[in-house]
N, C-alpha and C positions, 0 to 999 in steps of 0.2 A: 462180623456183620452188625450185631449188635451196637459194639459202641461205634461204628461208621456211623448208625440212626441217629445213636444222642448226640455223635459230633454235633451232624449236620444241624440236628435239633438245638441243640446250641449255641450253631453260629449264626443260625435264622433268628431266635429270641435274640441275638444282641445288637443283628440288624436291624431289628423291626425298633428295638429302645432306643436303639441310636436317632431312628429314624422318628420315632414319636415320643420327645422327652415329656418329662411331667415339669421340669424345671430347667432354668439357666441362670446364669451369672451374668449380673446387669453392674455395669461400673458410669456413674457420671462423676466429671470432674467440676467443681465451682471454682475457678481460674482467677486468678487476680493478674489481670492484662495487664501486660507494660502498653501503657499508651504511647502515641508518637509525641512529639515535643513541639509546641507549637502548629497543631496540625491546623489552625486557621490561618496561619500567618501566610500561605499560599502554596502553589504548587513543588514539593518535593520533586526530585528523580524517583523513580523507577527505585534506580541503587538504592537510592533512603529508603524507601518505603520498604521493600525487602530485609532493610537491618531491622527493623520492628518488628515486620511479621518473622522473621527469624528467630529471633531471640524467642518468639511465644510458642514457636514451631519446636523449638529445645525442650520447654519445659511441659509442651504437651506428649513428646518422643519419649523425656522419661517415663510419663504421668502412661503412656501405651507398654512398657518395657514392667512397670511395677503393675501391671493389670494382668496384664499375661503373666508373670508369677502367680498369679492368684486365678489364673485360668477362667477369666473373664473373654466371654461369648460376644457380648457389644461395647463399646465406650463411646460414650457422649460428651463432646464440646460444647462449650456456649457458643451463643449469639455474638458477632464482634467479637470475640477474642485474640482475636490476629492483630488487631491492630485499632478497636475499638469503634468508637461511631461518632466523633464530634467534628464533621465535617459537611462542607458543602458539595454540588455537586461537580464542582470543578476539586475542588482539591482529596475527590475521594479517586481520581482516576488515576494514578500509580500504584494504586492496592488493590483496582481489581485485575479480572484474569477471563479469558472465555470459558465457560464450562457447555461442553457440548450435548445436544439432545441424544440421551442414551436410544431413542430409537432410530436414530442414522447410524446403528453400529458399535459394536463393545470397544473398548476402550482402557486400554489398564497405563494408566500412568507413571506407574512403575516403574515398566518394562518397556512402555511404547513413548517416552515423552516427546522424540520428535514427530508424534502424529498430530498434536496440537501444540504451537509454539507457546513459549512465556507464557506456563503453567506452574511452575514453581510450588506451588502452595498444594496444587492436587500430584504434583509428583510426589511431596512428601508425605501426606496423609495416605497418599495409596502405600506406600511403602512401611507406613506406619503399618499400615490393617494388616500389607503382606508377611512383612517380619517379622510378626507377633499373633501372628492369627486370627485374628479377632475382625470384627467387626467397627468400622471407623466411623461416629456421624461428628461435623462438623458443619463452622458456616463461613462464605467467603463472599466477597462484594465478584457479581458476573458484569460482563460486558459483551454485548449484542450487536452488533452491527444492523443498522438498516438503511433505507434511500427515502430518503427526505419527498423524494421527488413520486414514487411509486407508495410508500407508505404515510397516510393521514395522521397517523400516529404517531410516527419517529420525533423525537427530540428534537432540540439542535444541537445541532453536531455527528447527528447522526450513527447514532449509539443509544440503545436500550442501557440501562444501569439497574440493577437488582439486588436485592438483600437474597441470598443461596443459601439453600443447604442442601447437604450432600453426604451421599451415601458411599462407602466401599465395603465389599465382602473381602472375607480372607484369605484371597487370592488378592487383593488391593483391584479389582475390577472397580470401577463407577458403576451403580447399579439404582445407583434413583439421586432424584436432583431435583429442587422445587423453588420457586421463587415466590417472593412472599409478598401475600395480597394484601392483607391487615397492615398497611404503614402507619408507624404511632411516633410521628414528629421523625419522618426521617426523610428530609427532602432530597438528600443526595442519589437516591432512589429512586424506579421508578413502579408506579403500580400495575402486572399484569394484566391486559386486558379481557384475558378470560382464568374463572377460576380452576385454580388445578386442585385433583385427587391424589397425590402421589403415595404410592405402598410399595415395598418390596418384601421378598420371603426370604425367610432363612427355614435352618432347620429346627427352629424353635418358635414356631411362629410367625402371621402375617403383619407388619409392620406399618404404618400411617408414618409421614411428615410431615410436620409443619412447626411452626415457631410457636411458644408455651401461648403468648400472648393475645393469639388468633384464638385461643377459646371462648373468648367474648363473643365470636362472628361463628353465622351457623356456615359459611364458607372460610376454612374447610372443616374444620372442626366436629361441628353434629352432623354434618352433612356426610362425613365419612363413615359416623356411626350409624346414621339412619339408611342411606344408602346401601352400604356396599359391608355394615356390619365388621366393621375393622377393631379388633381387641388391643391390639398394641398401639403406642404411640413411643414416638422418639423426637425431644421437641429441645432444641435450642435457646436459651432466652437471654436477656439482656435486660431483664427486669426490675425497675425502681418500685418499692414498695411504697404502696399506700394504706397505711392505717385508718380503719381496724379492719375494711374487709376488704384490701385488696393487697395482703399480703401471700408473697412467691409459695411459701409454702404450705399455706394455708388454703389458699383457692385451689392449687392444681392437685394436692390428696384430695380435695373435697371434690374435684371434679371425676378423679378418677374414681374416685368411690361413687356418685351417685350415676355415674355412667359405667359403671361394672368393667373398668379397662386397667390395663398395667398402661402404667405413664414414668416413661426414663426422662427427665427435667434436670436439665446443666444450665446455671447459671451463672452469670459472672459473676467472681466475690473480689465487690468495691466498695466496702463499705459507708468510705467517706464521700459517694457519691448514692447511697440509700439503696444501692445493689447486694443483695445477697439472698441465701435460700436455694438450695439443690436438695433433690431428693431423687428417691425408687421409689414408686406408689403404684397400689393393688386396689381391687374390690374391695379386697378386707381392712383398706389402710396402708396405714405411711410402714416401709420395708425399711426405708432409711432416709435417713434428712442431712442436714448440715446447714447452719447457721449460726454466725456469728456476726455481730454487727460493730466489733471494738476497730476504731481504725484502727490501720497497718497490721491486723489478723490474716494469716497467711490460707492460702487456696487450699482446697480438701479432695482427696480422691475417696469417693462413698461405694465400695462394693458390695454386693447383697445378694441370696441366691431369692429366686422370686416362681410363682407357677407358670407353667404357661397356659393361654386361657385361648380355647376357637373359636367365642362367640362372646361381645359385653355382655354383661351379667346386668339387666335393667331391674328398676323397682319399680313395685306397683303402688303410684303416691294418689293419695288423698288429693279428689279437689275440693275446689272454692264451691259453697252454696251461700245464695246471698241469706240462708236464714240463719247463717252464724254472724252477721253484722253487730249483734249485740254483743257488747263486751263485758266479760266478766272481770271481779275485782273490784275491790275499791281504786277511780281511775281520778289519779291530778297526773294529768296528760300536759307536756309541753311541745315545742320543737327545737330542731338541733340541727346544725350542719353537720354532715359527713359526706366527706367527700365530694364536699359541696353542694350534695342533694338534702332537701330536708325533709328530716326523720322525726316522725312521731315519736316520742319516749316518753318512759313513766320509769320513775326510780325506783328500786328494787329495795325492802327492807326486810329484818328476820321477823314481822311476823305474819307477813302476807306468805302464802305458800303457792298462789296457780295465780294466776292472770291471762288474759286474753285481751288481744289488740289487734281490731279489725282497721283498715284502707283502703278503697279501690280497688273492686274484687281481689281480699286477698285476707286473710285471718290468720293467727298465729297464737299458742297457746302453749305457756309455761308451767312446771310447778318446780319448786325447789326446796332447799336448804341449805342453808351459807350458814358459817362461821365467820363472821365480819372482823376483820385484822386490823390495823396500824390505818384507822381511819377511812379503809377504799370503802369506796361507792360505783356503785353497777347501777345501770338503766338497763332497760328492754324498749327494742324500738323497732318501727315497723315505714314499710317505707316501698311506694309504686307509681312509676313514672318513668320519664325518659331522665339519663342521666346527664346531668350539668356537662359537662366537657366530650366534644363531637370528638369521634375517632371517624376517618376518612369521609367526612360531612355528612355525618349519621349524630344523632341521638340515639345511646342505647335505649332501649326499654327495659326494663327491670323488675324487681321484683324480691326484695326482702326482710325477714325480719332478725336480728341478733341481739344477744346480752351480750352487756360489753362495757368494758374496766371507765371509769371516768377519772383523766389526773386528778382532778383534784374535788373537791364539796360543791363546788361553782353547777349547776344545772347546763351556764353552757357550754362549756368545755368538754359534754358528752359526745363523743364524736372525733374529739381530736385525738393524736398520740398518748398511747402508755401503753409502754412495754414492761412496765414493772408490777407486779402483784402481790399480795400478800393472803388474799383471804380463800378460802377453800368452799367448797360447794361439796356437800356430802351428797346431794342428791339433784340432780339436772334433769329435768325432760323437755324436750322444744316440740311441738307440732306441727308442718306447717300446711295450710292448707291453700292453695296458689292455681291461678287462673292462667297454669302453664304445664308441661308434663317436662319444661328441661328444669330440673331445677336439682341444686344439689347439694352438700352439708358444709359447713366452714366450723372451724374450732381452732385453736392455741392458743399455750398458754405458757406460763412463764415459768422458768429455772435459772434459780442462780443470776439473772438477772437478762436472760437470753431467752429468746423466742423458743418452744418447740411444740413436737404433737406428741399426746398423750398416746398411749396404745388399750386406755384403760374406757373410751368414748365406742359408742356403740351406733349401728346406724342401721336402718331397714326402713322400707316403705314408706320417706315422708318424716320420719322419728327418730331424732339424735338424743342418746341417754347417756348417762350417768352414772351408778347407782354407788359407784365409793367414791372415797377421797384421791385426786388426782393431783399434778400441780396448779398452782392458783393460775384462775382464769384470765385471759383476757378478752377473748370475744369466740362467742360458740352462735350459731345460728347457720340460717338456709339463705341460696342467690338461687333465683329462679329469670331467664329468660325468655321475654316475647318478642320475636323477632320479629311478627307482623307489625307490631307497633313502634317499628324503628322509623324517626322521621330526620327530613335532608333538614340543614341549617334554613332553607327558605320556607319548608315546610313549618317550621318550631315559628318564627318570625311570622310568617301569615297568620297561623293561631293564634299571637298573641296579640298580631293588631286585631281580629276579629274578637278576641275576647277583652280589650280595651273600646271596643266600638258598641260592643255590647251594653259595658257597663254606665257609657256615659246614654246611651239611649235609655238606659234603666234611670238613671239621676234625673234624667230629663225630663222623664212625664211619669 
C-alpha cells in the first residue's frame, strides 16, 4: 500500500513538472535565402515560384530535423525567407497562398491538405512541427479574397495581400496566424485594417506574434505588454541594420530586457545586403546571438535553454524633472547626424570622468574610464524629437541618449558606421532620465572585428553599468518612446510652415 502512495505521489510530481516547467529550449535559425532570380523582371508561374520556396523549404526541414536532436520545444524562421521580399504587388502573387482564420475551425495541414487548396508552404511547415515535434513559427505572403463591389477596402483585383506569420504546435495544427500592420517599404502588401493581438500557449508558456520590427509601434508591440501582459514573444524579421542604434541585435536584447520578456528573433542572414543578427533574449540578457556580417558567411541555427517567465518583469525608471536642465561637465557641445536625426554630442576624453547632457525634457548622465587605443574617439550624445524617416506616415517620437565609437577624429563623422573597436572602458555608467516610461538599454560591442553583446553589462531601473573590462565598445545607451507624440507627414509639414511663418513675422517687426 505503501509504495502504491509514493507511486502515485510520483507520478502526480511529474505531471504537475511537466505541466509547469521552469525552462525550455528555444532554437532560432538566421537563414541565408535563396532569393528568386529576377523577381522584378515580371510575373513567374506558380511552378517557378514553388522551385524557390522549395529549395528554402529543404534547408529549413534540415535546420527542424538538427533542433529536434537537441530537443528543442520552438524554432523560429525569419521574415521572407521563402522567397525573400524585392517584389511588387503583382509579381509577389505566385508565392502567396490563403492562410485561413484559425477561428472558423482547426486545421492541420499535414494531414487535412485538401481542406484548403494550394497550400504547399503550410503543408510543409505543419509537417515540419509534426515530425519533429516541436513547435514551428514562420512567415509566408497570404492572400484574401474580397468584392470590390461590397467592400471599400478591397484592392484591385480583388484580393487582400499580407506579410503572415504563423504558428504550428506539434501536432503540425495552425494555431495562430497574424498579419503584419507596421509595413516598412513593403508595397506588395497590404496594411490591416484593424490592429491585431495575436498569442498562443504552449506548455511552456503564453506566447505574442508579431514581426521584430513592429517594436517601434505600441500596435502590437507595448500594447500586448500593457494590455494583456504577455511575457513571451516570437518575432520573425528581415532586418537591415542601421548603425549605431538601430542595430538587429542590439535593440531587440535591449528591448527585451527593459520590458522584462524572453524574445525568440530569426533573422535573415544577408549580409551583403546589411541583414544579419539573430538571437534568444531574457530579462537578464542576451541567451544567445549570432552575427556575422562577412559576405557569403553561411546561416546559423542558435539553440539555448532559457526560463520561462508568467508575467514581464518591468523597471522602476527615473523620470525627467526640468531642474536637472543644467549640465554638468566641462561642455564643447556640437551636432551630428544619426540616422539622420541630429544629435547633440560632446567628445569623450580620459580626463573628464561624468558628464551630463540635457534636451527637450529629457537628461542623461555618464561617468567613466577608458583606456583610449589605436587613436578611437567616443562622443556622448543626446537626442528628442520626431525621427527623420516616416514608417507608415507617422514620425516616430523618440527619445535618446548613447556613447558611441566615432570612425575616425573628424567631430562629424560621429554618428556614422563603425563596427570596429579598440579601446576598453574599465568603468561605464549611463543614467537616463526621459519624459516616457517605454524606454529601454542598447549596448555592443566589438570582437575580433564582428558585432556582439557582452554578458559582462548590467541593467536595472533606468541604469546600464559596467564595472570591468569587456570588449571594446561601440555604442551603449538608452531609446525611450512617446507615442503620443507621433505625428502624420502633413502633420510634420503644417509645423514647419507655421514655424517658418513665424520666424519671418519675427524678422519683420
Amino acid at each position: 500500500m505503501n509504495v502504491l502512495v509514493v507511486g502515485v505521489i510520483v507520478l502526480f510530481l511529474g505531471v504537475a513538472v511537466c505541466e509547469n516547467p521552469k525552462e525550455f529550449t528555444a532554437a532560432v535559425y538566421g537563414h541565408a535565402v535563396i532569393l528568386p532570380q529576377g523577381s522584378k523582371d515580371g510575373v513567374v508561374s506558380r511552378r517557378d515560384a514553388l522551385k524557390t520556396i522549395m529549395t528554402n523549404i529543404d534547408i529549413y526541414s534540415a535546420q527542424a530535423k538538427l533542433a529536434a536532436q537537441k530537443r528543442v520545444d520552438i524554432l523560429v524562421f525569419p521574415e521572407g525567407g521563402l522567397f525573400g521580399w524585392d517584389f511588387d504587388r503583382n509579381t509577389i502573387t505566385p508565392y502567396l497562398e490563403h492562410v485561413p482564420d484559425i477561428q472558423q475551425g482547426q486545421w492541420n495541414p499535414c494531414t487535412q491538405p485538401g481542406t484548403h487548396p494550394d497550400s504547399k508552404i503550410q503543408h510543409h511547415l505543419s509537417c515540419m512541427a509534426r515530425n519533429n515535434s516541436l513547435y514551428i513559427v514562420g512567415s509566408l505572403g497570404n492572400k484574401i479574397e474580397c468584392d470590390e463591389n461590397a467592400d471599400g477596402y478591397c484592392p484591385d483585383g480583388g484580393q487582400y495581400q499580407y506579410n503572415t506569420a504563423v504558428v504550428f504546435d506539434r501536432n503540425g495544427d495552425l494555431v495562430a496566424s497574424y498579419n503584419k500592420r507596421n509595413l516598412n517599404n513593403e508595397s506588395q502588401y497590404d496594411r490591416p485594417q484593424k490592429a491585431e493581438l495575436v498569442s498562443f500557449r504552449t506548455p511552456f508558456g503564453l506566447f505574442g506574434l508579431y514581426f521584430c520590427d513592429e517594436i517601434y509601434h505600441y500596435d502590437p508591440a507595448m500594447r500586448m505588454i500593457d494590455e494583456l501582459g504577455i511575457p513571451n514573444v516570437v518575432c520573425p524579421t528581415s532586418w537591415r541594420d542601421n548603425y549605431p542604434n538601430r542595430i538587429a541585435i542590439q535593440t531587440l536584447s535591449g528591448f527585451a530586457r527593459g520590458f522584462g520578456i524572453n524574445m525568440l528573433a530569426a533573422n535573415v542572414h544577408r549580409p551583403d545586403m546589411g541583414k544579419q543578427g539573430s538571437g534568444i533574449y531574457s530579462p537578464d540578457g542576451v541567451v544567445a546571438s549570432y552575427y556575422d556580417n562577412r559576405s557569403g558567411s553561411s546561416g546559423k541555427l542558435l539553440v539555448a535553454t532559457t526560463g520561462v517567465i508568467r508575467r514581464p518583469v518591468r523597471q522602476r525608471l527615473p523620470q525627467y524633472e526640468t531642474s536637472m536642465q543644467t549640465e554638468g561637465g566641462s561642455q564643447d557641445t556640437f551636432m551630428s547626424d544619426v540616422n539622420g536625426d541630429s544629435y547633440k554630442l560632446v567628445i569623450l576624453d580620459s580626463r573628464q570622468r561624468s558628464l551630463r547632457l540635457c534636451v527637450a525634457e529629457m537628461c542623461c548622465e555618464i561617468e567613466y574610464d577608458i583606456e583610449f587605443r589605436a587613436g578611437d574617439v567616443y562622443a556622448f550624445g543626446v537626442f528628442s524629437g520626431n525621427h527623420a524617416q516616416p514608417e507608415n506616415g507617422k514620425y516616430n517620437y523618440y527619445q535618446s541618449c548613447m556613447v558611441l565609437k566615432c570612425p575616425n577624429s573628424t567631430k562629424e563623422t560621429c554618428g556614422k558606421q563603425s563596427t570596429d573597436a579598440s579601446s576598453v572602458f574599465t568603468h561605464l555608467r549611463i543614467n537616463a532620465f526621459f519624459s516616457t516610461k517605454y524606454v529601454y538599454p542598447l549596448h555592443v560591442v566589438s570582437h575580433r572585428g564582428q558585432l556582439t553583446l557582452a554578458s559582462q553589462w548590467n541593467y536595472q531601473d533606468g541604469v546600464l553599468w559596467s564595472r570591468q573590462r569587456t570588449y571594446p565598445l561601440v555604442s551603449a545607451g538608452f531609446y525611450g518612446r512617446i507615442y503620443e507624440r507621433d505625428s502624420s507627414n502633413s502633420e510634420t509639414i503644417c509645423a514647419s510652415v507655421v514655424l517658418l511663418i513665424s520666424c519671418v513675422f519675427y524678422h519683420m517687426f
